[in-house]
VEXGUMAR-407723 format. One record per residue (C-alpha): residue number from 1; residue in one letter; x, y, z. Coordinates in pm, whole numbers. Example, Ala and Ser with C-alpha at 12.3 -4.5 7.8 and 13.67 -1.06 7.14 Angstrom:
2
+------+------+--------+--------+--------+
: resi : resn :      x :      y :      z :
+------+------+--------+--------+--------+
:    1 :    A :   1230 :   -450 :    780 :
:    2 :    S :   1367 :   -106 :    714 :
+------+------+--------+--------+--------+
END
This chain:
187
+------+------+--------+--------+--------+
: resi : resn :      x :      y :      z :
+------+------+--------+--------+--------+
:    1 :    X :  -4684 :   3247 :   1390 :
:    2 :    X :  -4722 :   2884 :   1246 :
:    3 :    X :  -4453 :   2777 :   1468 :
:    4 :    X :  -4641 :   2936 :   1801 :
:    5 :    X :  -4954 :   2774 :   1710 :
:    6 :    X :  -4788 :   2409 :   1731 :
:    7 :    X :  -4658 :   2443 :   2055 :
:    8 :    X :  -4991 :   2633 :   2159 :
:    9 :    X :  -5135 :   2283 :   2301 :
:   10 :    X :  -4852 :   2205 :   2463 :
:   11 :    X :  -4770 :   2535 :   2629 :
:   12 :    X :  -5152 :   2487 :   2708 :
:   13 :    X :  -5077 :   2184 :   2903 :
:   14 :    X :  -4773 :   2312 :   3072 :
:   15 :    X :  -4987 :   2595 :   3153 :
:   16 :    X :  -5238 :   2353 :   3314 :
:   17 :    X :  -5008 :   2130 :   3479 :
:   18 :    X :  -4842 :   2481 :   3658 :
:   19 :    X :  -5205 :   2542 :   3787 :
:   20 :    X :  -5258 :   2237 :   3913 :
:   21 :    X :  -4950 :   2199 :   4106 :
:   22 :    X :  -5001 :   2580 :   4257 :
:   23 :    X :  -5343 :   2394 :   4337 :
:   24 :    X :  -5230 :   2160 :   4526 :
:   25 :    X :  -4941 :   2337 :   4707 :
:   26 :    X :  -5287 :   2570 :   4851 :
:   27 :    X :  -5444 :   2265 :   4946 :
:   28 :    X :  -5141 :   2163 :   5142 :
:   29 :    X :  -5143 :   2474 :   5344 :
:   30 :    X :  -5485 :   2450 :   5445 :
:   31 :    X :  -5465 :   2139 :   5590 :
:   32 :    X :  -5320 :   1799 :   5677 :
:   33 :    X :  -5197 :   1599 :   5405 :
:   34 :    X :  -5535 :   1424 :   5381 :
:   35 :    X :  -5638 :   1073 :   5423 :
:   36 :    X :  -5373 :    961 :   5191 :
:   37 :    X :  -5092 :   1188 :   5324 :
:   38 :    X :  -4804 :   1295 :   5148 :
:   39 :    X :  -4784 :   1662 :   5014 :
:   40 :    X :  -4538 :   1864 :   4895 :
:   41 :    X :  -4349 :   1852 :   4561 :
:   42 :    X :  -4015 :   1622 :   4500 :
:   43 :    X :  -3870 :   1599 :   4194 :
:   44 :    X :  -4095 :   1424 :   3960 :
:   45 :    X :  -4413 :   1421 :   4120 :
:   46 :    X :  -4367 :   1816 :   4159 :
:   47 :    X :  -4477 :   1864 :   3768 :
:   48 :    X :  -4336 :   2175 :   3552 :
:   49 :    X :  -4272 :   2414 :   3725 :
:   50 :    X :  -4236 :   2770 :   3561 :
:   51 :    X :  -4479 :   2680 :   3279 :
:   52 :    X :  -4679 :   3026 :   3230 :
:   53 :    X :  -5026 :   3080 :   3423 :
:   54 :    X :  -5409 :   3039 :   3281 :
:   55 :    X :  -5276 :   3076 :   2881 :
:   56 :    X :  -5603 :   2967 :   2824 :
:   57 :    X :  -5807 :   3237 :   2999 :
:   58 :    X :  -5898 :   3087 :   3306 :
:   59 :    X :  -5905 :   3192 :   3620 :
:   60 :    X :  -5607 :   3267 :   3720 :
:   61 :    X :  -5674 :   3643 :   3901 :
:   62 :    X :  -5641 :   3486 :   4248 :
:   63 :    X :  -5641 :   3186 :   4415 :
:   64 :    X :  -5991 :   3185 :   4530 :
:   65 :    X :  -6057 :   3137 :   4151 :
:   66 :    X :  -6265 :   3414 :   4137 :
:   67 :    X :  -6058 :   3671 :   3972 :
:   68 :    X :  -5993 :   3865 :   4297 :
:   69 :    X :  -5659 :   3825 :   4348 :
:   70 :    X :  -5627 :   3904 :   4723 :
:   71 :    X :  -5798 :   3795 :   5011 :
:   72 :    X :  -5989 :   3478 :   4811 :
:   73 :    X :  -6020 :   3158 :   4983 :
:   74 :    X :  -6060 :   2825 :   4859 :
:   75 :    X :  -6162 :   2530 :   5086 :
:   76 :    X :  -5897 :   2219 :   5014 :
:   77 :    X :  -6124 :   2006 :   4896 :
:   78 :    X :  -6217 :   2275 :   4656 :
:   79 :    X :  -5857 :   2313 :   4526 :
:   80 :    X :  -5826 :   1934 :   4554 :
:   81 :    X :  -6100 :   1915 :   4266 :
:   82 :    X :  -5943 :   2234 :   4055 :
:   83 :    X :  -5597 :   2031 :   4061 :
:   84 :    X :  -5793 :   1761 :   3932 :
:   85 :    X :  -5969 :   1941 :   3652 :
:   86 :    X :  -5611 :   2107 :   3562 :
:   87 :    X :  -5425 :   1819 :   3573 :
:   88 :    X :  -5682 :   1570 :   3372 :
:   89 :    X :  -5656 :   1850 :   3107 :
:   90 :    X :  -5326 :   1844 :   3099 :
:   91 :    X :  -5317 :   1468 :   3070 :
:   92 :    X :  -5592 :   1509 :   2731 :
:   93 :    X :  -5355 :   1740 :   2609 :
:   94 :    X :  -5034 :   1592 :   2643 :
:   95 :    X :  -5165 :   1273 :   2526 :
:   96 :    X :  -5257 :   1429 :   2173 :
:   97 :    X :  -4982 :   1622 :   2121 :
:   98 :    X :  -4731 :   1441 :   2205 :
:   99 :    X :  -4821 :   1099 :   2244 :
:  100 :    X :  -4918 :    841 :   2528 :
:  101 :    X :  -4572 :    723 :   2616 :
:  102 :    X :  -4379 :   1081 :   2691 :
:  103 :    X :  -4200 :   1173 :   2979 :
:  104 :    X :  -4490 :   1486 :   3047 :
:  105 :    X :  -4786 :   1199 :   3034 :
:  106 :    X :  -4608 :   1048 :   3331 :
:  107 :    X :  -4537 :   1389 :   3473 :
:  108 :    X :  -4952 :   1443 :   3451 :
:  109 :    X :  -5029 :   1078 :   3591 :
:  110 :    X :  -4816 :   1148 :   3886 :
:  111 :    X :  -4965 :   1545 :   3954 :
:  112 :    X :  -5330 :   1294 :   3947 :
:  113 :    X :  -5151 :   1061 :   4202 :
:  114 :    X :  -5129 :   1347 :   4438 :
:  115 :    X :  -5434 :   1474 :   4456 :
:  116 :    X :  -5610 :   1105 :   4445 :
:  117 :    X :  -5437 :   1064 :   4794 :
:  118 :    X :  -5476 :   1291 :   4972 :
:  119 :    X :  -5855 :   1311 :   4895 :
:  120 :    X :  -5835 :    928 :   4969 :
:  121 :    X :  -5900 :    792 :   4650 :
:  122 :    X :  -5647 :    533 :   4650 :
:  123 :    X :  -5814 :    343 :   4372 :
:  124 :    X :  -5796 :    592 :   4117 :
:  125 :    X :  -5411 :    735 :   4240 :
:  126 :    X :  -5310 :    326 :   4238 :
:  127 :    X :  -5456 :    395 :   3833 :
:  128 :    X :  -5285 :    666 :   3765 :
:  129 :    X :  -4952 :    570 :   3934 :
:  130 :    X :  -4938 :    220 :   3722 :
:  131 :    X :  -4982 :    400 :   3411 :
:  132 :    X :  -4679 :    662 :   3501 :
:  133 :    X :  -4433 :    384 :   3610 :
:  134 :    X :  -4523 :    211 :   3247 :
:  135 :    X :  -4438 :    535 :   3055 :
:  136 :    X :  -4099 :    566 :   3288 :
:  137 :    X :  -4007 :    191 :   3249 :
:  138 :    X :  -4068 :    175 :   2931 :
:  139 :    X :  -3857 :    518 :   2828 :
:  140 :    X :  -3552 :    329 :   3069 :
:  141 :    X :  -3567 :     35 :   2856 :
:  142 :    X :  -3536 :    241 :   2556 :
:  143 :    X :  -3215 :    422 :   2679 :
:  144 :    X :  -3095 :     86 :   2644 :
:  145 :    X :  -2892 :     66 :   2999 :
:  146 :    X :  -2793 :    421 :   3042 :
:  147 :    X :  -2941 :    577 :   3363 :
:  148 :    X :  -3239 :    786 :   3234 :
:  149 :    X :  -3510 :    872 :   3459 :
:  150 :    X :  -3344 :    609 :   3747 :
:  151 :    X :  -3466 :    862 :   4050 :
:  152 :    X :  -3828 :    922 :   3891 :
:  153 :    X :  -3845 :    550 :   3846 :
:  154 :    X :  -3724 :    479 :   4217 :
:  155 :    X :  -3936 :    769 :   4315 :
:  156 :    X :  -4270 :    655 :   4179 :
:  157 :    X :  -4184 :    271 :   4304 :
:  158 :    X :  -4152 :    431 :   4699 :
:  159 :    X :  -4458 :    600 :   4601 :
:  160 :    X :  -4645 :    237 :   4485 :
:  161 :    X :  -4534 :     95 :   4785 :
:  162 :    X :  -4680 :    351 :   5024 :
:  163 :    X :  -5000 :    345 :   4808 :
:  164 :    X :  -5004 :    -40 :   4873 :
:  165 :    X :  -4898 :     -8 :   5232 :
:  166 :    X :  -5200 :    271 :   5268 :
:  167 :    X :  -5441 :     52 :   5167 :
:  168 :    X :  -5354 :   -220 :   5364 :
:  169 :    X :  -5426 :    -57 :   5649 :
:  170 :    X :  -5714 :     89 :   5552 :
:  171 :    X :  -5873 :   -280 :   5447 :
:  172 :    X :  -5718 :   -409 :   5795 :
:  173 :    X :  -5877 :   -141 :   5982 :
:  174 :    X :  -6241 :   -237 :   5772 :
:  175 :    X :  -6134 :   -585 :   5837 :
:  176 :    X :  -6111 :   -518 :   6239 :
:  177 :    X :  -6401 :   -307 :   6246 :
:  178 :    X :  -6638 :   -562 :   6124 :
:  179 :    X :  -6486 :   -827 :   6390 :
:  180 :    X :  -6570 :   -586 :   6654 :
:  181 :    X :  -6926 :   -529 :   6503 :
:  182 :    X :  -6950 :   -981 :   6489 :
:  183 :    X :  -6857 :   -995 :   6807 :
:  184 :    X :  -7086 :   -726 :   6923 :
:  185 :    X :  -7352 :   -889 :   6766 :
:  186 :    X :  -7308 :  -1231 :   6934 :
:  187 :    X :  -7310 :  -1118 :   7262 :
+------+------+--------+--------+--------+
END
């Protein structure tokens, strides 16, 4: 029993990052990829997978959330913001248990990067995604030059440069929309 209760907050977190992938996943199939695209789940940024569902009561009866367990719809900004809430608990969690620099830390930053972008908030996901290639640097440093964690590290740096690619065009756009608007003005 002893032994179950210490891995009880990390089973918690597993638990949590599970929901918050399945959350996202539903988002993804009911709609676009959002205004920072990229969906699906690839190796790292997919989270654990197979991590049991709602240990800690929640609501886990359907997807809808409400307990129905068929026919329940969620909007996807809705299961945008329950990803969110499952993932940041995750993140508390693992982050107690087992410290700020493991590999599952990183593996809740990059669940956060997900949903930041593709509800568009490129600010926060540029955050989160900083944080999660520190944690995988910093555990390939410590393997001392074996190759630990080289396609999650190569993975989240495709992933930075998207993120600053995305919102380069978004300030460009901003930037050519107010030169219209100038222009407009002086005539």
């Amino acid at each position: 029993l002893k032994l179950r209760q210490e891995h009880a907050p990390k089973d918690l977190a597993q638990s949590c990052v599970s929901l918050g992938q399945l959350m996202l996943e539903f988002a993804a199939l009911h709609g676009d990829e959002g205004p920072g695209g990229g969906g699906g789940s690839s190796g790292s940024l997919g989270g654990a997978a197979g991590a049991p569902a709602a240990a800690d009561g929640g609501d886990a009866g359907g997807v809808d959330g409400g307990g129905s367990g068929a026919g329940g719809t969620r909007s996807r900004a809705e299961a945008l913001e329950k990803a969110e809430e499952y993932l940041q608990r995750a993140l508390l969690s693992y982050e107690e248990t087992l410290g700020p620099d493991n590999a599952h830390v990183a593996n809740a930053h990059e669940g956060l990067v997900r949903v930041f972008m593709q509800q568009g908030r490129l600010e926060l996901a540029s955050t989160h995604l900083e944080r999660a290639l520190e944690i995988r640097t910093k555990a390939q440093r410590i393997a001392d030059g074996k190759l630990f964690m080289q396609e999650e590290l190569m993975e989240l740096k495709a992933k930075q440069l998207h993120l600053k690619t995305e919102k380069s065009r978004i300030a460009n756009k901003k930037l050519r929309q107010a030169g219209l608007a100038t222009v407009a003005l002086n005539r």
